[in-house]
N, C-alpha and C positions, 0 to 999 in steps of 0.2 A: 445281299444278306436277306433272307428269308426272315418271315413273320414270325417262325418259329425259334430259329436263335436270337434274335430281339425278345422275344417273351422271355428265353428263357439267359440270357443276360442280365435282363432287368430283374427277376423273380431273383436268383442268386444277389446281385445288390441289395434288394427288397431285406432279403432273412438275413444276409451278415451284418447290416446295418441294423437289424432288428435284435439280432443276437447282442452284439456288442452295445449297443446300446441299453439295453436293460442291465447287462451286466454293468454300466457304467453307474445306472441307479440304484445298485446293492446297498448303498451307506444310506440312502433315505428311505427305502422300503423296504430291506431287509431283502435276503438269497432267495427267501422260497419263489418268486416271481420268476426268478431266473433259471432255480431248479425246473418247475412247470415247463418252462418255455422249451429246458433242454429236453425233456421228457416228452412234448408235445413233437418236436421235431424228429425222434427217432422214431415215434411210430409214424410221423409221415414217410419219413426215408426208408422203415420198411414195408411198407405199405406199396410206393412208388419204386420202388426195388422190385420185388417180388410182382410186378407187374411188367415188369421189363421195359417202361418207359424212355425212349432214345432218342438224340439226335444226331442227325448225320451231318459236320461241317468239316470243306475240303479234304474228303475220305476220311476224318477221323468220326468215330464214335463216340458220344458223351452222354452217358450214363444222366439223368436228373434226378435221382436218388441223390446218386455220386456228389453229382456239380454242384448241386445246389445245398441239400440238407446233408449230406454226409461232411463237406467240407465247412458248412455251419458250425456241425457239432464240434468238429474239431478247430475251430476258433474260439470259442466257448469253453471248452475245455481248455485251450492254450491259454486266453485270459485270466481266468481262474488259478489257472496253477500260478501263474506269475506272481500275479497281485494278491490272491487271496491264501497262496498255502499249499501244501498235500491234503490237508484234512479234509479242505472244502475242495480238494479236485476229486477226493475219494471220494465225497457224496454226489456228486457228479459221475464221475465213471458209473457207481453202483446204480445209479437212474436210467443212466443209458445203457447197461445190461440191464435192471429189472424190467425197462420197457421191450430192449428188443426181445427178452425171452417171453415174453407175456404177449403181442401180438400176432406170431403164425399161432400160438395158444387159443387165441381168442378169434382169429379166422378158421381153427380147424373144428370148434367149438360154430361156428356158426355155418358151417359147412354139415358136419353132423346135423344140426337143427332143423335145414333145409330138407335135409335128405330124409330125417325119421317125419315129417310134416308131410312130405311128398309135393314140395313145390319146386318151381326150374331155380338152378343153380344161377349163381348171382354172379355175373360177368365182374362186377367191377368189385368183387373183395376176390383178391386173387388168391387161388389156392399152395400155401408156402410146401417149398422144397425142405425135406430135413438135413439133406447134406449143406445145401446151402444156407438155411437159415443158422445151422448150426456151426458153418464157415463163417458169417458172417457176424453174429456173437463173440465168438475166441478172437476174432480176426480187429474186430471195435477192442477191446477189453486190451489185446497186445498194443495197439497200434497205442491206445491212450495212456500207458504205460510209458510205451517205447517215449511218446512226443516229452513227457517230462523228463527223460533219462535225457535225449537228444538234446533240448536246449540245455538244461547244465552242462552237458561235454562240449558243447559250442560255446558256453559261455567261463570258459577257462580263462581267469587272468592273464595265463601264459598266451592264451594265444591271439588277446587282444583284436576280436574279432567285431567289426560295427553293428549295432543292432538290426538294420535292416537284413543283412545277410547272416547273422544268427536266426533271426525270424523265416529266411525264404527257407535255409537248407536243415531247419526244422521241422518248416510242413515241407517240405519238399519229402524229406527222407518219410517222415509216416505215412504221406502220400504213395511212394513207391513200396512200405513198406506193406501196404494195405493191399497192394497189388499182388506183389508176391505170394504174401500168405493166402488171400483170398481166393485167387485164381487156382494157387495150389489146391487149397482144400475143397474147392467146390467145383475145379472144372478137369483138373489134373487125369489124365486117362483118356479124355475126349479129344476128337478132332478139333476141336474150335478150341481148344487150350493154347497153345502159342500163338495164337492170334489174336486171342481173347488177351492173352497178358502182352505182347507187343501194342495192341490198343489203348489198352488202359494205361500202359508207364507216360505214353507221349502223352494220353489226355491229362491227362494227371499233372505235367509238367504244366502244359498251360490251365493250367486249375489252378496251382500253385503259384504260375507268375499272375494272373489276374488277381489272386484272394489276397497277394503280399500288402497292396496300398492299403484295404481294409486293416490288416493284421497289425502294419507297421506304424500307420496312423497313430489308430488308436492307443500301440506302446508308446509312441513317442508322447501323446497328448497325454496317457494319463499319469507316466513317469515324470513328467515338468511339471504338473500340480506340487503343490508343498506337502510334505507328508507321504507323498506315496513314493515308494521305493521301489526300484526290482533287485530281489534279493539273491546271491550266490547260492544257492546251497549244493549242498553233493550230490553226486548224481544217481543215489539211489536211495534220495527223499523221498520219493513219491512211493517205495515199496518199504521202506522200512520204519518210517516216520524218523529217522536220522537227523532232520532240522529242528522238528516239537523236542527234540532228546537232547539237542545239543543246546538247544534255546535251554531248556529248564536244568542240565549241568554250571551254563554259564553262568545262571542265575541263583543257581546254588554255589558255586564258587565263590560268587560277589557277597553273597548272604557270607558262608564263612567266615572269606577277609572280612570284612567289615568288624562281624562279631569278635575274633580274636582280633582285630586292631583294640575294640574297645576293651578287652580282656587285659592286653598288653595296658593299656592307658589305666583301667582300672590297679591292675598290681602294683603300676608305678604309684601314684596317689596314694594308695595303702601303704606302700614300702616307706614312704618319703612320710606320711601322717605316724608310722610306726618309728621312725627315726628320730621325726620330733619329739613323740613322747619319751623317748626314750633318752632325750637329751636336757629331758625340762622337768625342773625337780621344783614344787614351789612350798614357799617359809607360812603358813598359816597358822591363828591362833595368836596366842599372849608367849612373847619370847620374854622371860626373865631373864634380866641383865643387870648386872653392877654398875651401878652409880658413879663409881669411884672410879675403878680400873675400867673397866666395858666387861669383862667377862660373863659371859651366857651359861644359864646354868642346862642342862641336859633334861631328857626326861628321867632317867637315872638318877638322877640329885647333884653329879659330878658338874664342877668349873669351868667352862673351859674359853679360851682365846678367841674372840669374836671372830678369827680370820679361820681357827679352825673348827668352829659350830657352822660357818656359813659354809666350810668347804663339804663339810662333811653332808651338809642338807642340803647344796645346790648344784650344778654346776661350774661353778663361776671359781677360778682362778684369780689370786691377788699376785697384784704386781707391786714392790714396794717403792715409796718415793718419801718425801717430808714435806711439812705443810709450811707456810712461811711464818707462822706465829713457834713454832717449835724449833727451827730452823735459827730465828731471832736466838732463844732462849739457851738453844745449847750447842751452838755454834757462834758466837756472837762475830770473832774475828774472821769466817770465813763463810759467811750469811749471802747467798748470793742477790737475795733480797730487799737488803741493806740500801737506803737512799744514799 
């Protein structure tokens, strides 16, 4: 094994361990770290792209753009979406477009510079292709897209698939998918186009089985912390915000019930405080009554039966019986009283 697949082995460990692990540090340092970092790596990759930088191992071809920083970005991005969201994958994607369209920018801008100055052309900022650079933009932009569609279709309840192989024929598929489109749109026409995309699908596959242990690790370790979850959502989160939609429905549904549970709770207690009052009559003030007989006089002036002034002012229902001093008195021979 040559000096130069050893560099460039290690360089590839080097950044996806660098990737992933900033990403790990979001919760104490906050995204921007991470943003920077993704943003720093795509204008490496296109910078070393657009330079044509190569390796040759056992006849295949492998791109160091490709190997190393193109499949960074797209661990980075695949973390992100997992753990953190659409929202934060969206400011991610939009970084990795603002910087790729902003680099052949800023190389054709300093290629200009050189030329109206009249000094020698600068070997090492390599001069970008527009079909290519412009292949390779739409071609980032799909693929990052495409990789959040792909893990939710692979992570279907139904089909009960383990994570490491959700994870491999996740990047696997944006891998190949990046091939297809890319080769199409930048090489398609040319002699070197099925060969160019025959190279690339095989490199690609062992890119794919190399970057899995990184990829997988990391889901496994950070999904077994407490707290942190990988969440289902639908598979066209990441272009519709369909999760942030569905999260703030549920959320508004729970608000509803709740409040009509307490609506319901509230009429009962009013219904049931309205019931009572409406069953409670009370005797206040100075009741004139007869001495003699008991009879209650009215506000009216009228007499009347102490059993029919209390009926009439209360509630309350008499039941009649006899007291045992009355019972004595006028009953004597059937007094049940009676020692």
């Amino acid at each position: 094994m040559g000096n130069e697949v050893i560099i460039l082995i290690v360089e590839a460990m080097v950044v996806y361990f660098m990737v992933l692990w900033v990403h790990s540090l979001r919760h104490r340092f906050g995204p921007v770290h991470f943003y920077a970092l993704i943003g720093g790596i795509t204008a490496i990759m296109s910078w070393v792209t657009d330079a044509g930088v190569t390796i040759q191992v056992a006849g295949i071809t492998f791109l160091v753009g490709s190997t190393v920083f193109y499949t960074s970005l797209l661990l980075g991005v695949f973390v992100i979406y997992v753990f953190d969201g659409p929202r934060a994958t969206r400011i991610a994607i939009s970084t990795v477009a603002g910087v790729s369209i902003m680099v052949p920018l800023i190389n054709l801008a300093l290629y200009f510079q050189i030329k109206l100055i009249g000094s020698p052309a600068l070997s090492s900022v390599p001069l970008p292709s527009l079909r290519i650079n412009t292949a390779s933009v739409i071609t980032t932009l799909i693929d990052l897209f495409f990789l959040a569609m792909a893990w939710e279709f692979f992570g279907k309840p139904n089909l009960r698939m383990q994570l490491w192989l959700r994870s491999f024929l996740t990047l696997l598929g944006v891998m190949w998918l990046d091939v297809l489109l890319f080769a199409t749109g930048a090489f398609a026409g040319t002699p070197a186009y099925l060969s160019i995309m025959k190279g690339s699908l095989i490199s690609r596959f062992f890119i794919s089985v190399f970057a899995l242990p990184f990829l997988y690790g990391y889901l496994h370790l950070q999904s077994s912390k407490k707290g942190i979850l990988i969440e289902n959502r639908p598979v066209l989160a990441i272009l519709k915000q369909v999760a942030e939609i569905r999260v703030e429905l549920t959320q508004a549904q729970e608000e509803i019930k709740r409040r009509v549970a307490a609506e319901i709770e509230r009429d009962k207690v009013i219904s049931e405080l309205q019931t009572a009052l409406s069953e409670v009559k009370t005797l206040r003030g100075l009741i004139p009554i007869c001495s003699n007989c008991k009879s209650i006089r009215d506000d009216k002036g009228y007499w009347n039966q102490i059993e029919t002034y209390i009926k009439a002012h209360s509630n309350a229902e008499f039941t009649h019986g006899i007291c045992p001093d009355c019972a004595q008195r006028l009953y004597p021979d059937m007094n049940p009283y009676r020692p």
